[in-house]
C-alpha positions, 0 to 999 in steps of 0.5 A, a space after each residue: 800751765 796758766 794760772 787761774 787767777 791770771 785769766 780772772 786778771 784778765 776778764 775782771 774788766 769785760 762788761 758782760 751785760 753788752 759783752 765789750 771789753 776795751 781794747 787796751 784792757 784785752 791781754 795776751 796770755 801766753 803758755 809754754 809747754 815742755 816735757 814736764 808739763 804732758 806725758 800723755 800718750 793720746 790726743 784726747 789726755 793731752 788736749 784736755 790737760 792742755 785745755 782745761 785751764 781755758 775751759 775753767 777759766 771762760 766756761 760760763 763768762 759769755 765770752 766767745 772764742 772768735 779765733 783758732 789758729 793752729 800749726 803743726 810740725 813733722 811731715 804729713 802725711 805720717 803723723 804730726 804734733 802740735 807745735 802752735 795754739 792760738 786762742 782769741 777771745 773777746 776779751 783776751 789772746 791765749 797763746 800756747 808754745 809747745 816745745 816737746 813734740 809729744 801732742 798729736 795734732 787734731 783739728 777736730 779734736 781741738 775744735 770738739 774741746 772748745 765747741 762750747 766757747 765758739 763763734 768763730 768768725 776766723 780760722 787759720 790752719 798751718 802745715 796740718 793734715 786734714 782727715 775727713 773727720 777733720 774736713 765733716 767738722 770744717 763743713 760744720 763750722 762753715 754751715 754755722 754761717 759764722 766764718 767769715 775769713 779761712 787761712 789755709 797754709 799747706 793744708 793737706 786734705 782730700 777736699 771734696 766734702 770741704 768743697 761742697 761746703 764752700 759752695 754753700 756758704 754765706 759768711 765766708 768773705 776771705 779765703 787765703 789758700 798756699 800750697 806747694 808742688 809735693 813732689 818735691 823732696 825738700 818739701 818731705 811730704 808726697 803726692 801731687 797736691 797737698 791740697 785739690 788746686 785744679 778742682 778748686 779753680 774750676 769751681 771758683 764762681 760757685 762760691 758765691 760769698 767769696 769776696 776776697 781771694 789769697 793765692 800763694 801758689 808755689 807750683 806752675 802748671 799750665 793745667 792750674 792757670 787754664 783752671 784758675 783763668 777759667 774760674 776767674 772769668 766765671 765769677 762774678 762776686 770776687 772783689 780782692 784777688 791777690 796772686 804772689 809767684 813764690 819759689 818755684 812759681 813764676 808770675 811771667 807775661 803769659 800767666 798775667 795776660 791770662 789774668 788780667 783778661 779774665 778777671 770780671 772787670 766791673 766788679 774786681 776793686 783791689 788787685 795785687 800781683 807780687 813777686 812777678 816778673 813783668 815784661 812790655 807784653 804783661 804791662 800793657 795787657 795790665 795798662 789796657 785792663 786799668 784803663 777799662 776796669 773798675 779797679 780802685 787798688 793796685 799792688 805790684 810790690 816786691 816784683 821785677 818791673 823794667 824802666 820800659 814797663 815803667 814808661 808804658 804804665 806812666 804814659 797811660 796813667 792820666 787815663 786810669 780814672 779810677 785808680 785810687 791807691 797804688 803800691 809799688 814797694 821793693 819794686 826791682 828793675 830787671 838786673 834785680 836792682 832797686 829802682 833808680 832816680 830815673 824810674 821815679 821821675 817817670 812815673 811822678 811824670 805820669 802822676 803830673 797828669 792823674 788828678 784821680 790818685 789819692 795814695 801811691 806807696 814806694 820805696 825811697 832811697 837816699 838817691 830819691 829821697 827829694 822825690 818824695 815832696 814832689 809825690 805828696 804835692 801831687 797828691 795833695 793836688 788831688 785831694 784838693 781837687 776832690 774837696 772842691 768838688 764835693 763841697 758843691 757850691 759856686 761854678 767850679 765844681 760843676 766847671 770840673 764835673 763838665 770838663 771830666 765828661 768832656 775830656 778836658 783834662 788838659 784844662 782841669 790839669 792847668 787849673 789844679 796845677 797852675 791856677 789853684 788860686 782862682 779855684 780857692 777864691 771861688 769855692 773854699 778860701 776858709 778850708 783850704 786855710 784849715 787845711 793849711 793850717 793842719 785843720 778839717 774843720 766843716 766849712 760854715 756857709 755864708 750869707 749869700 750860700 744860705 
């Protein structure tokens, strides 16, 4: 067990008067439990020899516990063992690594022990089962209106009472949910669902703080898609949807077609899609909502993407007006091959003709290593398309605005590519010579702009 003099090492440096720590200063202590360390024979002796060094060592510091991330081992829904604590403090990290499987693992009862130090703004939970003591404590954390993001990593439970929390909710932005199809032997657990996907789906736009959303399902029903469709179209407050196709679930055309046509446009900001496998019918459904959509963010990293597809996204890219990052990373063509130096020509190709793009991520290999200058001089060219218009002064800025309105790309293209100099003398000589220079400084005005 820790030692108290190692806690007290670590919360000499918290200021408690405006409760900070620095951040260089916040240590990780970490706790190894073995057989010699607990022989008790229920949940409520093992937590407490378990805990009591935490509880002496932060009662009465004002320093809140902000994190709890606990994992547990042996199949459910027999009985289970603690096997991983994770405590975050303001002002330190308290790792426990128990070795002997002798704990047993109970959410409620862990919470109960460190109610007191609480203000959890996040909780992650990992292969643990949920009794409904353990669901009516999860209510209650959520009604505090304090978490804001909820890992669920198989996590079985009945879900109606947590349900009808999530439906009353006002602080809880991300929930990150993965669930595996049980009937599955190799899984070792039983049942349809450790977790209520379907119902879960159906009520999607009732849960109103939800801004971001994680699905790592590892299990493809027609039923779950027709639900989650049938939410997404619904909801109107999911900003970050993220749906990765892992095992036995595969992200095929049907089931991105269906999602992409009934996420709410306008609000949606970031969308990944991993690990599909993406066909002409899946692009150009995915290039037609890109075109009409206020996404900002795109992930499709570690998927299955052929040359086609790729000409598809590229020949539409120069109209994506409003996307801003994309990621393409461990992208595979479809003989499960990294992408080859044609690939990345056409889709640098396609970035020729977007003036908007202020980040594109990929993987580069020594076949295509050259092609990286050519992306970053494409998107230094964005950028400093960006900086003069913002710099509102002179007639360029606003030549470029007309022209966006007007559709003359073309012509904005020309200028940003071929005629940059005319642009610089007119707006930014003195930034763009700081930016050469690997300098931001504020560009003074002159006389004539005062």
């Amino acid at each position: 067990m820790p030692q108290e003099l190692e806690f007290d090492r670590v919360l000499k440096f918290y200021n408690r008067e405006d409760q900070s720590f620095r951040e260089d200063d916040r240590s990780t202590i970490k706790v190894e439990i073995d057989d010699d360390d607990d022989d008790a024979t229920n949940v409520e002796q093992s937590l407490t020899i378990m805990l009591r060094p935490i509880l002496k060592a932060f009662d009465d510091r004002e320093v809140p516990l902000i994190k709890i991330s606990i994992k547990a081992a042996g199949p459910f829904p027999n009985a289970q063992f603690l096997t991983e604590l994770d405590l975050d403090f303001q002002a330190a990290k308290v790792e426990f690594r128990i070795k002997t499987l002798n704990i047993p693992c109970s959410f409620s009862g862990i919470y109960r022990k460190l109610q007191d130090l609480c203000e959890l703004r996040f909780l992650h939970l990992r292969y643990v089962a949920l009794t409904i003591d353990d669901e009516h404590v999860l209510r209650e954390i959520m009604e505090e209106q304090m978490l804001s993001v909820l890992f669920l990593g198989v996590v079985k439970m009945d879900g109606t009472i947590f349900l009808r929390a999530l439906e009353s909710s006002t602080s809880l932005q991300t929930l990150a949910l993965i669930w595996l199809h049980l009937d599955d032997p190799t899984a070792g657990v039983e049942g349809p669902h450790n977790f209520p996907v379907i119902p879960f789906c159906e009520r999607l736009h009732l849960f109103k703080s939800i801004h971001n959303l994680v699905l790592l399902p590892f299990v493809s029903t027609p039923q779950l898609w027709s639900a989650l469709n049938a939410g997404l179209q619904q909801s109107n407050t999911l900003e970050d949807v993220m749906i990765s196709g892992e095992g036995g679930c595969v992200l095929n055309d049907n089931i991105l077609k269906g999602l992409c046509n009934n996420i709410n446009r306008q609000v949606m900001k970031r969308l990944r899609i991993n690990n599909a496998c993406m066909g002409e019918q899946g692009m150009e459904v995915l290039c037609d909502m890109l075109l009409n959509s206020s996404v900002e963010f795109l992930d499709l990293s570690s998927s299955t993407i052929s040359h086609t597809c790729v000409l598809c996204f590229a020949e539409k890219l120069p109209q994506m007006n409003n996307l801003h990052v994309i990621d393409f990373r461990d992208i595979k063509d479809e003989k499960h091959k990294s992408w080859a130096r044609p690939i990345m020509e056409s889709l640098l190709d396609g970035m020729e003709q977007n003036s908007c793009l202020r980040e594109v991520i990929l993987s580069i290999t020594p076949e295509t290593l050259d092609l990286e200058a050519r992306k970053d001089f494409l998107l230094q060219r964005n950028q400093s398309r960006k900086m003069i218009l913002e710099e509102r002064t002179g007639l360029w800025p606003e030549i470029l605005t007309r022209l966006d309105k007007r559709g003359g790309k073309s012509l904005t293209y020309y200028l940003l590519r071929e005629r940059l100099d005319i642009l610089f003398k007119a707006t930014c000589k003195k930034r763009v010579a700081e930016l050469c220079d690997g300098e931001r400084r504020p560009l003074k005005k002159s006389k004539s702009q005062r």
